[in-house]
GUBA-406489 format. One record per residue (C-alpha): x, y, z; residue in three letters. Coordinates in steps of 0.2 Angstrom, whole numbers, padded with zeros to 4 digits, always signed. Example, Ala and Ser with C-alpha at 12.3 -4.5 7.8 and 13.67 -1.06 7.14 Angstrom:
2
+0062-0022+0039ALA+0068-0005+0036SER
END
This chain:
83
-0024-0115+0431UNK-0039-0108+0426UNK-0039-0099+0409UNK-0045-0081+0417UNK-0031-0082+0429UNK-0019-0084+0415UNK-0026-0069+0406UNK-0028-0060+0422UNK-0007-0065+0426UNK-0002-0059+0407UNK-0012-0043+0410UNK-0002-0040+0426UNK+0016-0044+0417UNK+0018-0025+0414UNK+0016-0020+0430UNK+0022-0030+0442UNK+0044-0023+0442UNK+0034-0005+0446UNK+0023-0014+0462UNK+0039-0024+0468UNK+0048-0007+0465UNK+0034+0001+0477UNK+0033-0013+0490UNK+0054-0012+0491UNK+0053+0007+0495UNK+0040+0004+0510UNK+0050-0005+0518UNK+0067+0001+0515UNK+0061+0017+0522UNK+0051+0009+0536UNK+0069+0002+0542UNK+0058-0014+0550UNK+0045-0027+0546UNK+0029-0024+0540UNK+0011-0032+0541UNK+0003-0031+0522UNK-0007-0017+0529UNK+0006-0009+0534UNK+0013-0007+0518UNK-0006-0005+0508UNK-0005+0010+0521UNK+0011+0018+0518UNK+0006+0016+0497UNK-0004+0017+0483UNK-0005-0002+0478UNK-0021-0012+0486UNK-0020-0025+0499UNK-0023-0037+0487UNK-0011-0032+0474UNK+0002-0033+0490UNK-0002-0050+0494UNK-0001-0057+0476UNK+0018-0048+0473UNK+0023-0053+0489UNK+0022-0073+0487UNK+0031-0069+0470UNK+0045-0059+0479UNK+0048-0072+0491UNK+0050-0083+0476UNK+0062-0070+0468UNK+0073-0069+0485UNK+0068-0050+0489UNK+0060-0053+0502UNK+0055-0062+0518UNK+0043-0068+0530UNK+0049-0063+0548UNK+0039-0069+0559UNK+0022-0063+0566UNK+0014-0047+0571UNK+0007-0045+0589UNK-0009-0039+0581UNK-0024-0050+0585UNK-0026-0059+0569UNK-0005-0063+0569UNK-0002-0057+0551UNK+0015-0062+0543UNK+0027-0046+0546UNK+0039-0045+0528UNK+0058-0039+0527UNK+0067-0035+0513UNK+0082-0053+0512UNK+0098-0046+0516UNK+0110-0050+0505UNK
END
């Protein structure tokens, strides 16, 4: 790993339980699956910050992929793991 991504990850340490936190809520109140842009439009966190928490949430069991949306670039559509 390059040495800016390891300062860039230690930067992001403080807030990444709030953007987890944010991403949780979409969903739970959306009550279904969601495209990455369908949570980036339902918040205030960036596509790109979406994207980096939600490959790190699958990794932490809090999430899920669930398949593909119908849109015309098939994004992955995320669910919150029932446990």
């Amino acid at each position: 790993m390059r040495k800016s991504s390891i300062q860039a990850n230690e930067a992001m340490k403080p807030f990444k339980s709030s953007h987890y936190s944010i991403i949780l809520g979409v969903l739970r109140r959306a009550k279904k699956s969601l495209t990455g842009r369908d949570i980036e439009q339902r918040c205030s966190l960036s596509h790109h910050q979406i994207m980096k928490r939600t490959s790190e949430m699958i990794t932490l069991n809090l999430i899920e992929t669930d398949g593909y949306s119908d849109q015309k670039r098939k994004p992955l559509l995320w669910k919150i793991v029932n446990k």
